[in-house]
C-alpha positions as CSV (number, residue, x, y, z in Angstrom):
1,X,-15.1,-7.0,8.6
2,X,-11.2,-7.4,8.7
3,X,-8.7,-8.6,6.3
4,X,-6.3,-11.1,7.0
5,X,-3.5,-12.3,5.2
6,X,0.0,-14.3,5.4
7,X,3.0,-15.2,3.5
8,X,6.4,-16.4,4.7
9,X,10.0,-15.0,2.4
10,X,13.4,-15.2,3.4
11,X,14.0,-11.6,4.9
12,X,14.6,-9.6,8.4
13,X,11.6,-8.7,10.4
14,X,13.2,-5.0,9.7
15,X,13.5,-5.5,5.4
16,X,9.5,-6.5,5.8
17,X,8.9,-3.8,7.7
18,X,10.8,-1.3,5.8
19,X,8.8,-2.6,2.8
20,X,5.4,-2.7,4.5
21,X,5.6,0.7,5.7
22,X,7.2,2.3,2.1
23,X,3.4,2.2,0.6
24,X,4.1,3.7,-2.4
25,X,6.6,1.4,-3.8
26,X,3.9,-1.6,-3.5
27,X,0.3,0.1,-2.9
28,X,0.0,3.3,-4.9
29,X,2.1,6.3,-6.3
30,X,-0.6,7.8,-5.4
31,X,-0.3,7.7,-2.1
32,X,-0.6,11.2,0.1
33,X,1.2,11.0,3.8
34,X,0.6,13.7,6.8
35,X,2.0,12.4,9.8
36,X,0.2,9.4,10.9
37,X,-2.5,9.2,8.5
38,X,-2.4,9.0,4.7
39,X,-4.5,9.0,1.9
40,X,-4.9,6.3,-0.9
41,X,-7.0,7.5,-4.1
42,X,-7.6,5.5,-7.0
43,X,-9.1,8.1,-9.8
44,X,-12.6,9.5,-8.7
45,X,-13.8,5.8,-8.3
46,X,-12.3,4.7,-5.0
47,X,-10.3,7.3,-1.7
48,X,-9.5,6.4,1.7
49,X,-8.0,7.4,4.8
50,X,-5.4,4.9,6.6
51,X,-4.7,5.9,10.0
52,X,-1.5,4.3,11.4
53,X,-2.2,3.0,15.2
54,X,0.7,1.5,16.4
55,X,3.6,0.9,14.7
56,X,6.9,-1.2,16.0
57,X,10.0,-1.1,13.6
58,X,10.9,-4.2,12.8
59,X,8.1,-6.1,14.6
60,X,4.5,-4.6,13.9
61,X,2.0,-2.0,12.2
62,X,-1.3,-1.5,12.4
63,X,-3.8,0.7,10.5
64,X,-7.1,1.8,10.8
65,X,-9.0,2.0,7.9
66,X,-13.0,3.9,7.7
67,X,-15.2,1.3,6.8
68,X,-16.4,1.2,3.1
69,X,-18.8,-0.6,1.2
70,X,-16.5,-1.8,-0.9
71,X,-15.2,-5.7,0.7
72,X,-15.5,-7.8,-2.1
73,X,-13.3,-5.2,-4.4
74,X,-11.2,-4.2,-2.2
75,X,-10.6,-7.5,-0.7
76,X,-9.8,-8.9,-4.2
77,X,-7.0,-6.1,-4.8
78,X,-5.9,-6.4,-1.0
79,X,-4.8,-10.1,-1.7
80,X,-2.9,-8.7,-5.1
81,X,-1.4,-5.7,-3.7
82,X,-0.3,-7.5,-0.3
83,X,0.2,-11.3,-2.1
84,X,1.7,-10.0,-5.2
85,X,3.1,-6.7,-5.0
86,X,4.4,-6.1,-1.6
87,X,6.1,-9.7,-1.6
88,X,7.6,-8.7,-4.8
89,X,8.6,-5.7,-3.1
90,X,10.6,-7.7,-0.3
91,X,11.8,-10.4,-2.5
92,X,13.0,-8.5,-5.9
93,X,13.1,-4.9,-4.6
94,X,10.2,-4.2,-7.1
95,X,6.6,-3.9,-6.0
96,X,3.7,-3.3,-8.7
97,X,1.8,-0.1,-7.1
98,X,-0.8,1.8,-9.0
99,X,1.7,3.9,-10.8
100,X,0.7,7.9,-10.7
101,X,-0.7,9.6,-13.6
102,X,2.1,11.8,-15.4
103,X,0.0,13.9,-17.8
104,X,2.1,14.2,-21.0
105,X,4.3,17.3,-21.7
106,X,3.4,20.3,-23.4
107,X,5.1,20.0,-26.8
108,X,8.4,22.6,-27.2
109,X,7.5,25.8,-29.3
């Protein structure tokens, strides 16, 4: 299975791209990166590897992602984090990403 999706905003090929490709600021906090590859974790309930394949500046990327059993889910938040959050990301400057869990600080003694 693939997913697909398209949207059209009033921006360089290279501001999309910049935005694609800065996954944390749309995707997740989260998000660990080591070279090519990086990984996406959502608590214990959901990790995956993302291999980047190709990648173009200003024209193309392309991931490879390990197959899951997890379409319907992850093909729900796909359309939110790619339809909602990465557009808001090219169009305001602000994307919606899972935002990373700051445990509180120790109070002063």
């Amino acid at each position: 299975m693939s997913f697909t999706t398209s949207f059209t905003v009033d921006r360089t090929p290279q501001q999309v791209f910049d935005a694609f490709t800065d996954v944390r600021r749309w995707w997740s906090e989260e998000i660990e990166h080591a070279g090519d590859e990086f990984e996406y974790h959502y608590e214990e309930v959901h990790r995956c590897r993302v291999r980047v394949t190709e990648s173009v500046p200003g024209r193309k990327v392309t991931w490879l992602v390990p197959e899951y059993e997890c379409f319907d889910v992850c093909h729900k938040a796909w359309t939110f984090y790619v339809g909602t959050s990465l557009r808001d990301l090219i169009t305001t400057g602000e994307g919606q990403p899972n935002r990373r869990n700051v445990l509180p600080a120790e109070p002063a003694r």
